[in-house]
DSSP file (Angstrom, degrees, kcal/mol; ACC not computed):
  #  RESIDUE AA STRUCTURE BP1 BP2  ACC     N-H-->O    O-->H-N    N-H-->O    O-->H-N    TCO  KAPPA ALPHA  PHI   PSI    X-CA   Y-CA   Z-CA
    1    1 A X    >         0   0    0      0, 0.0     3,-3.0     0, 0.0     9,-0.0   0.000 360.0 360.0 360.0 -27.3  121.4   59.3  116.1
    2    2 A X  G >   +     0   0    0      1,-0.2     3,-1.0     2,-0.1     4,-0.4   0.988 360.0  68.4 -44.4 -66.0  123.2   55.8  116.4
    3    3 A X  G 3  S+     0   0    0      1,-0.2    -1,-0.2     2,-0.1     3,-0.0   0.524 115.4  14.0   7.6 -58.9  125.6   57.7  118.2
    4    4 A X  G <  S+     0   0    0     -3,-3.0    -1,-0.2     1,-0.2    -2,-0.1  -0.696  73.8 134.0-146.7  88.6  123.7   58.4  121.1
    5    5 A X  S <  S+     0   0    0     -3,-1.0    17,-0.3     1,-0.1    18,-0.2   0.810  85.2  44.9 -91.1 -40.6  120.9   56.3  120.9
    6    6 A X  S    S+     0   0    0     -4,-0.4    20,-0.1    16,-0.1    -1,-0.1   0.772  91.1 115.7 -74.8 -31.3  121.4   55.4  124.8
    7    7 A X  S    S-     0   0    0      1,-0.1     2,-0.5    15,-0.1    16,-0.5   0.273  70.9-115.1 -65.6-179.8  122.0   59.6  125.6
    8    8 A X  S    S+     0   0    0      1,-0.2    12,-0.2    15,-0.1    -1,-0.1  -0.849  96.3  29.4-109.4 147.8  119.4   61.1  128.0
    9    9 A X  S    S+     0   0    0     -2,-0.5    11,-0.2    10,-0.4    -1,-0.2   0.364  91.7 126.6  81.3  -0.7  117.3   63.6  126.6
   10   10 A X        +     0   0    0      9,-0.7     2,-0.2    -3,-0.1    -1,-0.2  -0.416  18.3 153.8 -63.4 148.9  117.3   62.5  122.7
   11   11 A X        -     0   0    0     -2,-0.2     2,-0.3    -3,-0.1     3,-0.1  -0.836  17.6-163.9-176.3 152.4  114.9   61.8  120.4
   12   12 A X        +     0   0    0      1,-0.4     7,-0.1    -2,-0.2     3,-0.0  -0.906  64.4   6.6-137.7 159.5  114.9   62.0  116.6
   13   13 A X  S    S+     0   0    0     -2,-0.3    -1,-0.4     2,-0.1     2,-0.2   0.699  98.1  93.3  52.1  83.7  111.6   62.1  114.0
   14   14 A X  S    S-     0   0    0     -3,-0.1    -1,-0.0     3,-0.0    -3,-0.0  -0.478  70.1-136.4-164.2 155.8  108.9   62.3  116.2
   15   15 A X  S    S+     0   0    0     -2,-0.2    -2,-0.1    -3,-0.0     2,-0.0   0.788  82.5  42.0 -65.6 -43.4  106.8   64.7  117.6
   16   16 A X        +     0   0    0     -3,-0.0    -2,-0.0     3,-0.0     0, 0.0   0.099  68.3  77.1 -82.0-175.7  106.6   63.4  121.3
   17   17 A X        -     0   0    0      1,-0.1    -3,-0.0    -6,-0.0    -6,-0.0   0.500  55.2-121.3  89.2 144.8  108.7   62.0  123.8
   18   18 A X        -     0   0    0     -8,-0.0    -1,-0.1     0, 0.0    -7,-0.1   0.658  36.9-127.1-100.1 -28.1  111.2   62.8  126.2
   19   19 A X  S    S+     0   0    0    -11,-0.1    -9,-0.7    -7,-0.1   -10,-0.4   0.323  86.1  95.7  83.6  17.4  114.1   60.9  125.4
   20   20 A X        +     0   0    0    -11,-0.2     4,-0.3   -12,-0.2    -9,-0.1  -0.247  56.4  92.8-137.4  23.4  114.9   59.3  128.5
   21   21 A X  S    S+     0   0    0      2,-0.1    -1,-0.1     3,-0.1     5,-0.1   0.865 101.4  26.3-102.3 -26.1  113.0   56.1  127.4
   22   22 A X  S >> S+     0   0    0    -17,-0.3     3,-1.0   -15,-0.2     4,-0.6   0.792 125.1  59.6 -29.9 -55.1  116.7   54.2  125.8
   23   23 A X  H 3> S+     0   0    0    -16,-0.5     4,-2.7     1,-0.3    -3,-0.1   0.942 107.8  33.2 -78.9 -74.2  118.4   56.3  128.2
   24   24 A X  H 34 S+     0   0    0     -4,-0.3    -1,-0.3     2,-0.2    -2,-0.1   0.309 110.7  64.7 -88.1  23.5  117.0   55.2  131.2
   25   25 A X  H <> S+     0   0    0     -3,-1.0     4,-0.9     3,-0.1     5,-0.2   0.310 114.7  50.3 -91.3 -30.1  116.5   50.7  129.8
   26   26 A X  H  X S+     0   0    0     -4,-0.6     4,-1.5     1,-0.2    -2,-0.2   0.840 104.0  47.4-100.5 -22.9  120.3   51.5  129.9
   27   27 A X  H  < S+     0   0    0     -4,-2.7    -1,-0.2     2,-0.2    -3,-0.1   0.663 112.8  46.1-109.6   9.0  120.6   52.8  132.9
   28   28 A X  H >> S+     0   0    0      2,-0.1     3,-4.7     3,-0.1     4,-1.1   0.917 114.2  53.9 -67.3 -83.1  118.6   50.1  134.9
   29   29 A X  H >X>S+     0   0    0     -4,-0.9     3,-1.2     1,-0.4     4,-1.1   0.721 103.8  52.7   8.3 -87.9  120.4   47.6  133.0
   30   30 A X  H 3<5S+     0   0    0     -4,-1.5    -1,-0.4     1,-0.2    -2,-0.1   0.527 108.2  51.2 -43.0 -23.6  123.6   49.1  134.0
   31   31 A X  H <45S+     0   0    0     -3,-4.7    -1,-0.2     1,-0.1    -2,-0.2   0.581 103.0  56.3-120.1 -23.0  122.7   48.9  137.6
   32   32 A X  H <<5S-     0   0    0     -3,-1.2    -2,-0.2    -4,-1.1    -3,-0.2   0.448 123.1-100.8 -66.3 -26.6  121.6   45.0  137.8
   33   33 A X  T  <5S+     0   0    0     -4,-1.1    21,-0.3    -5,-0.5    -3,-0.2   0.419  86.3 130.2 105.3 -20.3  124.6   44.4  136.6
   34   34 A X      < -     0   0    0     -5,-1.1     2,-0.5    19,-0.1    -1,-0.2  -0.116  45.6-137.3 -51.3 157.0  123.2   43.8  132.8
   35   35 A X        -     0   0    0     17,-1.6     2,-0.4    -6,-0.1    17,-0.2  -0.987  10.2-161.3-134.6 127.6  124.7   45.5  129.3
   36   36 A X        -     0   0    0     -2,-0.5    15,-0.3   -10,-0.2     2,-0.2  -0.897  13.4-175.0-108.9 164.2  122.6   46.7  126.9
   37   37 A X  E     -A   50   0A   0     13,-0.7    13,-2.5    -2,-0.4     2,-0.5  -0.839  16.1-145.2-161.4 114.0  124.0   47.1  123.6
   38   38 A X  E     +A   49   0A   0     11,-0.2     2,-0.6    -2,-0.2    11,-0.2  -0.672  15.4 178.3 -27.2  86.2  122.9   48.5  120.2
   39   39 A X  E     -A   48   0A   0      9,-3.2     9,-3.1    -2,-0.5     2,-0.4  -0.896   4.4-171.3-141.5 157.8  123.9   47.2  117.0
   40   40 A X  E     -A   47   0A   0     -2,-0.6     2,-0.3     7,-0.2     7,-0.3  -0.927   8.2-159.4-134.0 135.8  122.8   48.5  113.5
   41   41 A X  E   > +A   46   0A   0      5,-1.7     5,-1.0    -2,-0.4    -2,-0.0  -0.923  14.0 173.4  33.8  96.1  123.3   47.0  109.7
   42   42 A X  T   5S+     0   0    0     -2,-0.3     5,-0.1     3,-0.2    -1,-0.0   0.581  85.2  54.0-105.7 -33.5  123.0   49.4  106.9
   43   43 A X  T   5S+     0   0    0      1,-0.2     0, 0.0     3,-0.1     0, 0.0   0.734 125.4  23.1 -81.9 -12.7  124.2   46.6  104.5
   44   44 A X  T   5S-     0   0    0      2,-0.2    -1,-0.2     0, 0.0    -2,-0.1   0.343 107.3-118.5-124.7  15.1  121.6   44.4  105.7
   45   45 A X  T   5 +     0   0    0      1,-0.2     2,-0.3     0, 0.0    -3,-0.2   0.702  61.9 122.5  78.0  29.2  119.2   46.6  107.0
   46   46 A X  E   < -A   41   0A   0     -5,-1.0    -5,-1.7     2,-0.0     2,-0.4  -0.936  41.8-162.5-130.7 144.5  118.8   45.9  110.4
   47   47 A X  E     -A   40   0A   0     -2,-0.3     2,-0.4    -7,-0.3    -7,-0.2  -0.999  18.5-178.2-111.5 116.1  118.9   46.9  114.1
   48   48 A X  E     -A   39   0A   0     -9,-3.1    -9,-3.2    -2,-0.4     2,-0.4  -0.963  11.3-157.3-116.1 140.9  119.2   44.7  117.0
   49   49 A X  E     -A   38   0A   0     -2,-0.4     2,-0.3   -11,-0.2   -11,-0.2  -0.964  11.4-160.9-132.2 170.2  119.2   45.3  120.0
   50   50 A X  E     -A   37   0A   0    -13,-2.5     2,-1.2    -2,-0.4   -13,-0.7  -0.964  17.3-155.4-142.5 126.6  120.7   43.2  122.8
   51   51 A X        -     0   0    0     -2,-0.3   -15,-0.2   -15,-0.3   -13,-0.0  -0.513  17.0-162.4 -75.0  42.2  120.6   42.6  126.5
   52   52 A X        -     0   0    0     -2,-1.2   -17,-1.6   -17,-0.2     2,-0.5   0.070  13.9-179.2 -20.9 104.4  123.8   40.9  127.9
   53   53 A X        -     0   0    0    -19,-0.2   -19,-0.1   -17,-0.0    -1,-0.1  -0.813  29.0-101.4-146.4 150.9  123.3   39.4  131.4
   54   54 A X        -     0   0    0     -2,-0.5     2,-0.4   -21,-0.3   -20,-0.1   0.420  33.3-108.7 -42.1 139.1  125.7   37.7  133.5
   55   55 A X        -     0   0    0      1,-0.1    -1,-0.1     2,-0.1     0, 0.0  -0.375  45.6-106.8 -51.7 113.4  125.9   33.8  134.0
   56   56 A X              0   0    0     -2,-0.4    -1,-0.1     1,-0.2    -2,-0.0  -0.328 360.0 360.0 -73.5 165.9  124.5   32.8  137.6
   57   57 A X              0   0    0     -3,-0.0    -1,-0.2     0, 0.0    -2,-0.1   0.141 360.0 360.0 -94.8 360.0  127.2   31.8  140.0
């Protein structure tokens, strides 16, 4: 699921849901001019995730 954590229409483990709530954080993001970005820890157990945005001019 890391994979495609971002994709549209995904979901894992849960009943609900549409998939389009990652999906579409990322693609606002993306369109402001912002990066969103995943990143995941199995040796220390963790997921962050993280929200890049540009330096004002």
């Amino acid at each position: 699921m890391r994979t495609h954590f971002f994709d549209k229409y995904r979901t894992e483990g849960k009943s609900g849901g549409t998939g389009l709530g990652t999906y579409s954080a990322k693609l606002v993001a993306n369109i402001v001019g912002f990066e969103l970005q995943m990143e995941t820890s199995d040796a220390e157990d963790r997921t962050c995730i993280m929200l890049g945005m540009p330096a004002p001019s």
